[in-house]
ZAMARGU-4260 file (C-alpha; in steps of 0.2 Angstrom, whole numbers, plus 5000, padded with zeros to 4 digits):
<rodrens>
0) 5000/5000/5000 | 5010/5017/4996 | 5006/5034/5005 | 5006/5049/4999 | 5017/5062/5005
5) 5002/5072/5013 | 4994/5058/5022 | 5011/5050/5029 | 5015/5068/5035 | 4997/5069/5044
10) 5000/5051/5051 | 5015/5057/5060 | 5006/5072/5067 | 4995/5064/5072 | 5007/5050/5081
15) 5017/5063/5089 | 5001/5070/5096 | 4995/5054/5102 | 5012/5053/5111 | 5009/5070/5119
20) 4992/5067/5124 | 4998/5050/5133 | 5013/5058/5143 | 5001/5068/5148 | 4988/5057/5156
25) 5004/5047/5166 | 5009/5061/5180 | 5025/5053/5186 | 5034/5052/5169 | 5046/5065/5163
30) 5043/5073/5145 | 5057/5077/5133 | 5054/5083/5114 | 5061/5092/5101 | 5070/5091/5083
35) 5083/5083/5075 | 5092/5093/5062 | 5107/5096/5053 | 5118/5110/5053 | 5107/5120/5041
40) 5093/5116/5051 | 5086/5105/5039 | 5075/5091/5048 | 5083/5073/5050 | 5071/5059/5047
45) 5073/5042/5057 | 5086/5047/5068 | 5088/5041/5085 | 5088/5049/5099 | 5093/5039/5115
50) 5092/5045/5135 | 5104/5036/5148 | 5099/5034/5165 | 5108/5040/5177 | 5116/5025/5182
55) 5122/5025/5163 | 5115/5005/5163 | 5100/5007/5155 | 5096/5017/5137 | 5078/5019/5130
60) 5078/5027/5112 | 5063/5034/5101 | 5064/5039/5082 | 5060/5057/5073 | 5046/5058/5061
65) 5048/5064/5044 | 5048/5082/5052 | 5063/5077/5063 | 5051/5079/5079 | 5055/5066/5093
70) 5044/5064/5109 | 5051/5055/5123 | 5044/5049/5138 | 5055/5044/5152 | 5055/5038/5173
75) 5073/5040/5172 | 5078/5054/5184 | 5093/5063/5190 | 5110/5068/5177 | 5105/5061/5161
80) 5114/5062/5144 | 5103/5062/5128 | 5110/5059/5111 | 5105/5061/5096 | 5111/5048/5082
85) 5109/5048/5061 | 5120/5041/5047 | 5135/5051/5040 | 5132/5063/5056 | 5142/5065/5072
90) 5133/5060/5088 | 5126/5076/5097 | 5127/5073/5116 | 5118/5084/5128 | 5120/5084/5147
95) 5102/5087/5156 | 5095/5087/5175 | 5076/5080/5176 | 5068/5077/5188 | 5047/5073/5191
100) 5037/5079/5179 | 5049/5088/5169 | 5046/5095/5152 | 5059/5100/5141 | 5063/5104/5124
105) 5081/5101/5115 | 5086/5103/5095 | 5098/5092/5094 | 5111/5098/5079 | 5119/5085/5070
110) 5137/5089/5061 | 5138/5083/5045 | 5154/5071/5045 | 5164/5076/5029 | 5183/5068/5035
115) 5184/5050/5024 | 5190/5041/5038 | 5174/5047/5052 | 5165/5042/5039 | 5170/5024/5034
120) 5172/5020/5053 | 5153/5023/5055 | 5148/5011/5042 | 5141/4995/5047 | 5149/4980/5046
125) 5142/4975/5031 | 5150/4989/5020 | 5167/4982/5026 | 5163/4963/5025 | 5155/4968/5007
130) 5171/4978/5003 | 5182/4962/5005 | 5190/4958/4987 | 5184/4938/4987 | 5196/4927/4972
135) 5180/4919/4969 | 5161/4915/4976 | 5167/4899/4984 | 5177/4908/4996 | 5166/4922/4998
140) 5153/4908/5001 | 5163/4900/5014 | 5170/4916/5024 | 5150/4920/5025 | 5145/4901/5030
145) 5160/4898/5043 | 5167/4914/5048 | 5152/4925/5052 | 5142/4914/5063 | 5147/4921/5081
150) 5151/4939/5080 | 5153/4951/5064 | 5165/4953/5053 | 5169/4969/5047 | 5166/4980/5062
155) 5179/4990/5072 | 5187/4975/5082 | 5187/4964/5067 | 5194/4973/5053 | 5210/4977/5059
160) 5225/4978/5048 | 5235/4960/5049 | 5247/4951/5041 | 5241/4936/5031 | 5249/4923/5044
165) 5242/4932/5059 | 5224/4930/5051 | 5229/4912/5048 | 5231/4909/5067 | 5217/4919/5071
170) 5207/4907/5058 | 5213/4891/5066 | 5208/4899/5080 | 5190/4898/5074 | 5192/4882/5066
175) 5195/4874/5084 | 5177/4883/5090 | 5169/4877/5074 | 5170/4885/5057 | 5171/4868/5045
180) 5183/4875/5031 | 5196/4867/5017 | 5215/4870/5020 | 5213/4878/5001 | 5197/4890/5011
185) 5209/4895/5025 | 5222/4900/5013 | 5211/4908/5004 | 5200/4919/5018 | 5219/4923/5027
190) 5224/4932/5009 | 5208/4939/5008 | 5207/4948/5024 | 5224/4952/5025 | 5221/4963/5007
195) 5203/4967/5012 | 5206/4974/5032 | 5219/4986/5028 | 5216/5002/5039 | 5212/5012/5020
200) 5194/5019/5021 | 5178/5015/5011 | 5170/5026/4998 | 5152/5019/5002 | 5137/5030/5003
205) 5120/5020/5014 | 5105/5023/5012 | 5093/5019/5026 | 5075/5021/5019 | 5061/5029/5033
210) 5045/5023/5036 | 5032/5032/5045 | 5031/5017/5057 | 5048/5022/5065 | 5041/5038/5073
215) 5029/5028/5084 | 5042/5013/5090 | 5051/5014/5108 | 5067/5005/5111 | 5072/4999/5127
220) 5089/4994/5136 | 5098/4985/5150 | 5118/4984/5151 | 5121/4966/5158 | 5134/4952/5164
225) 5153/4960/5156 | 5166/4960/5144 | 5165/4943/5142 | 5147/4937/5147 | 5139/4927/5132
230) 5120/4929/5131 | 5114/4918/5119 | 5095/4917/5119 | 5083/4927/5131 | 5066/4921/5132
235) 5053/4931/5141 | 5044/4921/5153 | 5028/4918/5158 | 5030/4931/5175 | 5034/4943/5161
240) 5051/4944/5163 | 5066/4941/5151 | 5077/4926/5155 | 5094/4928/5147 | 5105/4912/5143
245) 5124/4915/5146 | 5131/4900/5135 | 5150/4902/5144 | 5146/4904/5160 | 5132/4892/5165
250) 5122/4906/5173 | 5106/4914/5168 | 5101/4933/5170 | 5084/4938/5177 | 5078/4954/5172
255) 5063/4961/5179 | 5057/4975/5166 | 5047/4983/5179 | 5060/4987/5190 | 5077/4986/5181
260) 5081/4972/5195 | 5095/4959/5185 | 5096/4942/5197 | 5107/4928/5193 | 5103/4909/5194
265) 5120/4899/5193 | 5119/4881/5185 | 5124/4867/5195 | 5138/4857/5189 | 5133/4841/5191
270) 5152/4832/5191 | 5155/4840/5175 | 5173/4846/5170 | 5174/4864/5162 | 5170/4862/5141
275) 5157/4846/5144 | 5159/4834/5131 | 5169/4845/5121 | 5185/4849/5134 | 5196/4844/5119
280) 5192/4860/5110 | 5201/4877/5116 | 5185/4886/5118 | 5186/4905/5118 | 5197/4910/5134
285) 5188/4918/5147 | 5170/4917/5140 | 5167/4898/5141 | 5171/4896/5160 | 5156/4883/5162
290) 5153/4865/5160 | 5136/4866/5153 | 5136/4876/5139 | 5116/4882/5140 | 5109/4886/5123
295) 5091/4887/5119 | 5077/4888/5134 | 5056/4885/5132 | 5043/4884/5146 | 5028/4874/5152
300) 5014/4881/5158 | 5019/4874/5177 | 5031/4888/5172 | 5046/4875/5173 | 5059/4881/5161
305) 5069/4867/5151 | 5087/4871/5143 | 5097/4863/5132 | 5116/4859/5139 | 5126/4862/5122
310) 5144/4855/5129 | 5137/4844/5142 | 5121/4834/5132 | 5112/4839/5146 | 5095/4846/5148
315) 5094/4856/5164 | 5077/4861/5171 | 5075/4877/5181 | 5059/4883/5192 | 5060/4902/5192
320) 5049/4905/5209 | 5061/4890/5220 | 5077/4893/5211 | 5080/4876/5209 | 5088/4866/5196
325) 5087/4848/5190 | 5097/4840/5176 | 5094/4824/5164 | 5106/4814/5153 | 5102/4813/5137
330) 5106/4797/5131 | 5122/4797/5123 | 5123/4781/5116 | 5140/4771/5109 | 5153/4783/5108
335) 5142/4796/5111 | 5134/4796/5095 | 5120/4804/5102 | 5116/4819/5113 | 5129/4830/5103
340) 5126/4847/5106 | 5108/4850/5112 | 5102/4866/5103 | 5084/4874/5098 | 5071/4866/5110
345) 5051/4872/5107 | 5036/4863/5115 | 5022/4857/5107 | 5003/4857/5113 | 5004/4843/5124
350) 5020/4850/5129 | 5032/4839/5126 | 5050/4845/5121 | 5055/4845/5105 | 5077/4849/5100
355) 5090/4847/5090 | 5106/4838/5094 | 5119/4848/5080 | 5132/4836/5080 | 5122/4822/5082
360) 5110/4822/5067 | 5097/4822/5076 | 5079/4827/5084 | 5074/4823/5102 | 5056/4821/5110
365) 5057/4824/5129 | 5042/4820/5139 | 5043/4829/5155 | 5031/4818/5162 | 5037/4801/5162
370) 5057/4810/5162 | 5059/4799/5144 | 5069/4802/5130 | 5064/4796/5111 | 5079/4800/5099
375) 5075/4802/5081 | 5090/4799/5068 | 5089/4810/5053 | 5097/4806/5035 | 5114/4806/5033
380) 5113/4814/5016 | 5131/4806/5009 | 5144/4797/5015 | 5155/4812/5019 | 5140/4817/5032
385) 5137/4799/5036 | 5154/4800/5042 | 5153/4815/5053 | 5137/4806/5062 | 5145/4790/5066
390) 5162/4794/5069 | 5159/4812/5079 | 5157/4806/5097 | 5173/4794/5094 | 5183/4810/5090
395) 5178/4819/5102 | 5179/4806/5115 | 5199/4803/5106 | 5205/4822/5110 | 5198/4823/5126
400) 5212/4814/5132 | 5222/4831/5124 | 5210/4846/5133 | 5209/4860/5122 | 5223/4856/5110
405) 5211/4857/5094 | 5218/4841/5088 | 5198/4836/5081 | 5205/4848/5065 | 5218/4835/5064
410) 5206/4819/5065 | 5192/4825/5055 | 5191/4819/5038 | 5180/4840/5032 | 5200/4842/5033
415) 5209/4827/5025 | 5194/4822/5012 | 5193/4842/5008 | 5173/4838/5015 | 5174/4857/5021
420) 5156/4864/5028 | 5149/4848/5014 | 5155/4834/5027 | 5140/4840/5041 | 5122/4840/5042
425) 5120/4852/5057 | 5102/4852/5064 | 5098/4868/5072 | 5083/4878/5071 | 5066/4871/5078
430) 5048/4872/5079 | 5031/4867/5079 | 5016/4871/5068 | 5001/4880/5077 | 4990/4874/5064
435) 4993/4854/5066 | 5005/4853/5080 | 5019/4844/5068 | 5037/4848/5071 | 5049/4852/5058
440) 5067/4858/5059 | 5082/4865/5049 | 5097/4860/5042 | 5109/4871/5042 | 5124/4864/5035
445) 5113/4851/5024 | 5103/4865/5017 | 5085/4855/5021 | 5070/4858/5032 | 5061/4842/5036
450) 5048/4835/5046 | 5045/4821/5061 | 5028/4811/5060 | 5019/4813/5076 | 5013/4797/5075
455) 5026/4788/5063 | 5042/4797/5069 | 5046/4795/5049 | 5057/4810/5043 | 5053/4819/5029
460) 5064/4832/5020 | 5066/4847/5006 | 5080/4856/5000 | 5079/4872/5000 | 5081/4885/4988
465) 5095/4895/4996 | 5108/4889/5009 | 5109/4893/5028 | 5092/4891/5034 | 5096/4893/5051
470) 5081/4898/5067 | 5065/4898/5058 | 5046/4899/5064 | 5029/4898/5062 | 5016/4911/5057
475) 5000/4910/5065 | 4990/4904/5049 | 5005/4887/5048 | 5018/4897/5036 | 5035/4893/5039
480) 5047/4907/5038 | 5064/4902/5036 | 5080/4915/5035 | 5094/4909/5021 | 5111/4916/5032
485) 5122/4910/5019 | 5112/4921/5007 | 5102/4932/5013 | 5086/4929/5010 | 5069/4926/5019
490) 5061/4912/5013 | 5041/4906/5015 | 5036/4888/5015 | 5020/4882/5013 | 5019/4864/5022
495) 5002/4860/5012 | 5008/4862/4993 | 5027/4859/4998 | 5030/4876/4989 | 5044/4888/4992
500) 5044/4907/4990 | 5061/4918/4991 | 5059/4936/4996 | 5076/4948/4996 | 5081/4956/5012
505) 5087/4974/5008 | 5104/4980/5012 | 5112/4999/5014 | 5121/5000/4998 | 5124/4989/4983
510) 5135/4974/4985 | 5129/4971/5002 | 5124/4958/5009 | 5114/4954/5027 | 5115/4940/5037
515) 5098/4933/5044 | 5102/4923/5060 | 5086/4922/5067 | 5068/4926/5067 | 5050/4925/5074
520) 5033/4929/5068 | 5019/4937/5077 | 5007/4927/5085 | 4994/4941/5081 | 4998/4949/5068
525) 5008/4937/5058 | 5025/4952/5055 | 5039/4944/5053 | 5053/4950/5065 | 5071/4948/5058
530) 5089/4948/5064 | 5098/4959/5052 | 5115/4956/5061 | 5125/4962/5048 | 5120/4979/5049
535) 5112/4981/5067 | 5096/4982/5064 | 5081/4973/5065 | 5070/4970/5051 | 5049/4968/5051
540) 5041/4961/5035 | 5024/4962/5033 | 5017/4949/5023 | 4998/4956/5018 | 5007/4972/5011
545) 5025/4962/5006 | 5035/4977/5013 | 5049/4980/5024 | 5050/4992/5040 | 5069/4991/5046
550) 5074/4995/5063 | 5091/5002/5067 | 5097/4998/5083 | 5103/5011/5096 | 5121/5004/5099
555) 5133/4998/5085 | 5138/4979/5083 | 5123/4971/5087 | 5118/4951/5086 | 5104/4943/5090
560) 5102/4924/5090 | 5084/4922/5095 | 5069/4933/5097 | 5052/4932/5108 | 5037/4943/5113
565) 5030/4950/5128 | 5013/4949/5133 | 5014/4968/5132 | 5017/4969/5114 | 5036/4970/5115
570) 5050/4960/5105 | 5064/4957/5114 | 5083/4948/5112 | 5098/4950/5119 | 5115/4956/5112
575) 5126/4942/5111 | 5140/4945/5098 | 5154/4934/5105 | 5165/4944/5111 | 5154/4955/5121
580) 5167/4968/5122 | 5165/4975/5102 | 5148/4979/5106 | 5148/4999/5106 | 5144/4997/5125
585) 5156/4984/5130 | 5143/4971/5138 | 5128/4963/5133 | 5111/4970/5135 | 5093/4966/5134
590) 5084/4976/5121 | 5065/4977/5118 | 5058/4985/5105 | 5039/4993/5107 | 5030/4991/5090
595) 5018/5006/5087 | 5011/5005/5104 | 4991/5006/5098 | 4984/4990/5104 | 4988/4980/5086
600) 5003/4970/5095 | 4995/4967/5112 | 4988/4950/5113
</rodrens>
């Protein structure tokens, strides 16, 4: 549906007026307004203004309209900083003093960034990552596949100048956590970023178009754990609060949205050794500290929380009102076969727990009822990835003997067969369809989704169209939306006609290209919430009208691996680029967006 000028521009009148009129019914809220504009006073559109608390651990950020108006709403009291933010413009900081029910109006002026270097250093990650001068796809395609999955590439602490050796030990680096590349790939990516990352700046203009929708969003922030804290899924809970995962230190964070309040609930170790299963790989020093490894978390309506242990096979249950923890052994089988690396758990009607086991190459049923485990093998899809299912569990069983010597890149045949990312199957994403209750997963390295027969437990699987599906979801109406991470793109499946539909994510600039990691659908009104980590943002599609709104974050280097909603009409993640400390703020956060707060996305 397009908008005229006239009406968009009476739409956002309106929406700040609505805004007004709100912060005037609630008495204890502070008021702040005013305009963003440039240095010739023209107005900026979409840019972001933010407020710290006093405290400087909480941020909540609102966006101008196309008249560069901003209203803020705020509890926060005391000695406040508000910034003002837009592309190819210098952050404009103002100190302030509010208190009660202030009002106060600031013009925020925004210089103009004219120096090439200030400019290329506030380009997003994709504009460096696109700038890197790839021999060929097959490299490109590999660096994107392998080397982009646990933090960006291309932002400040990433693109620094290096010599083509030390790239190749920071490489190997990543090959011990993971990244299932060729000795002819390595070789490859170390030249390639050793040209590509060399300190020169980029000529690249982004665009970031507006939509009328950003004036009416609201985006909230709480600073969390440190430097090295590794939030990998928050889920909100049923209580309302947001429950954040930390994968390397076997802990969760509580956050309380009412109040601010951050608790922590430490994970029992249960007589494991530091790294689980997987002590014979030299995890990423100081961040994995645990034994556990917790991943992906769903709850029952008892309000019991289950998480997947990815180091230790485990699945850990947590009750959030005792504190109380309790773990089961998922049955590992000869040689540990099974049980590798628990990852995306959802639960079905009867609430049973549905996951993936990544290395194993395959989908567990958990019935918290009876405390039983059924383990479903998926295909191996060739003997390269036949190999990697049987023979896995015996590797890693071989080098625990040599704790964290990496000596799995040595054994592993993605190495001496030149399998690469080809050799695995990778299930990872999970979920179940609202419609019929069936389950269906992802296969990220195999490029499949497929499905589990309630009933049969037969496996059914279809390649899709582009490579990297990775976290995908249902839709309220029994669409699967899947994001390619290798490519790109958000793809719709229909599990009625089998039928695939590709849909192209937009970027900043031309050459570009986004990496998907997660996503979620609305339970009510069926948008589609993207992770665009390689550009901090977050995307919303809407299907009925087949547009995008995109949603730049307030804080640079942003990466979201999952995404849920509040009962309150919020979407919230956590920021969990690995290492925390190239976030612009130096820690995780929690992070909630409020989507055009006018009853459409309370449930």
């Amino acid at each position: 549906m397009k908008i005229n000028p006239g009406t968009r521009f009476r739409m956002q009148a309106a929406a700040v007026a609505l805004a007004v009129a709100v912060v005037s019914a609630q008495s204890e809220a502070a008021t702040l307004s005013g305009n963003v504009v440039t240095g010739h006073g023209q107005p900026i559109a979409g840019a972001l203004v933010t407020l710290w608390n006093a405290g400087h651990n909480r941020k909540e950020t609102v966006y101008t309209d196309e008249a560069g108006r901003y209203v803020l709403q705020t509890d926060f009291s005391g000695a406040l900083i508000l910034r003002g933010r837009a592309p190819m413009h210098r952050d404009f900081n103002v100190n302030l003093a509010v208190a009660g029910e202030d009002r106060q109006q600031h013009t925020l002026v925004l210089e103009r960034l004219t120096d090439p270097q200030a400019i290329s250093d506030q380009l997003t990650a994709s504009a460096h990552a696109a700038a890197l001068p790839f021999p060929d796809q097959q490299t490109k395609d590999a660096f994107i596949s392998q080397c982009s999955y646990c933090h960006q590439q291309g932002n400040s602490l990433t693109r620094v100048p290096r010599p083509a050796e030390a790239w190749s030990e920071a490489i190997w680096r990543m090959e011990g956590y993971g990244a299932y590349i060729t000795y002819a790939e390595h070789n490859s990516i170390k030249r390639t970023l050793s040209a590509g990352f060399n300190g020169e700046p980029l000529n690249v203009v982004q665009t970031a178009p507006y939509s009328p929708e950003m004036a009416r969003e609201r985006v909230e922030e709480w600073l969390v754990g440190d430097a090295l804290s590794f939030l990998h899924d928050t889920m909100v809970g049923r209580d309302g609060r947001l429950y954040g995962i930390d994968e390397g230190k076997d802990l969760i964070f509580i956050l309380d949205r009412s109040t601010g309040a951050i608790e922590q609930a430490v994970m029992p170790p249960d007589g494991e050794q530091t790294g689980g299963r997987f002590r014979g790989i030299r995890l990423p020093i100081g961040v994995f500290t645990g034994s556990h490894g917790p991943h992906s978390a769903a709850q029952l309506s008892d309000g019991r929380i289950f998480i997947t242990g990815a180091l230790s096979g485990k699945l850990l249950e947590f009750h959030p009102d005792t504190r109380e923890w309790k773990t089961y052994e998922i049955p590992a089988g000869f040689l540990w076969r099974k049980g590798l690396y628990p990852h995306t758990i959802r639960a079905d009607r009867e609430e049973n727990l549905w996951f993936t086991t990544t290395f194993s190459n395959r989908v567990v049923k958990f019935d918290p009822r009876t405390g039983t485990f059924t383990d479903i093998a998926l295909p191996h899809d060739g003997a390269l990835r036949w190999m990697s299912d049987t023979f896995m569990g015996l590797v890693l069983k071989i080098i625990e003997w040599f704790p964290e010597r990496n000596l799995h890149l040595v054994l592993s045949h993605h190495k001496w067969l030149n399998g690469g990312r080809q050799s695995l199957n990778w299930p990872y994403g999970i979920d179940v369809n609202p419609v019929d209750d069936q389950v269906w997963y992802a296969k990220l390295l195999g490029n499949k989704i497929g499905t589990v027969d309630r009933d049969t437990l037969e496996v059914t699987e279809y390649a899709t169209p582009h490579a990297g599906p990775r976290r995908m979801r249902f839709g309220p109406d029994g669409m699967l939306w899947i994001p390619s991470f290798d490519e790109g793109k958000l793809m719709r499946f229909d599990p009625r006609t089998r039928q695939f539909e590709s849909i192209d994510l937009p970027v900043l600039s031309e050459g570009e290209y986004e990496m998907p990691y997660a996503l979620n659908v609305h339970p009510k009104t069926g948008d589609v919430w993207i992770a665009a980590n390689n550009t901090d943002r977050v995307l919303r599609y809407i299907p009925a009208e087949r547009r995008f709104i995109a949603y730049p974050m307030p804080n640079r280097v942003i990466w979201f691996r999952d995404l849920d909603f509040t009962e309150d009409g919020r979407v919230c993640s956590s920021n969990s680029n690995l290492p925390a400390y190239a976030h612009e703020d130096g820690v995780p956060a929690f992070i909630c967006i409020e989507p055009e707060p006018d009853g459409r996305y309370g449930r």
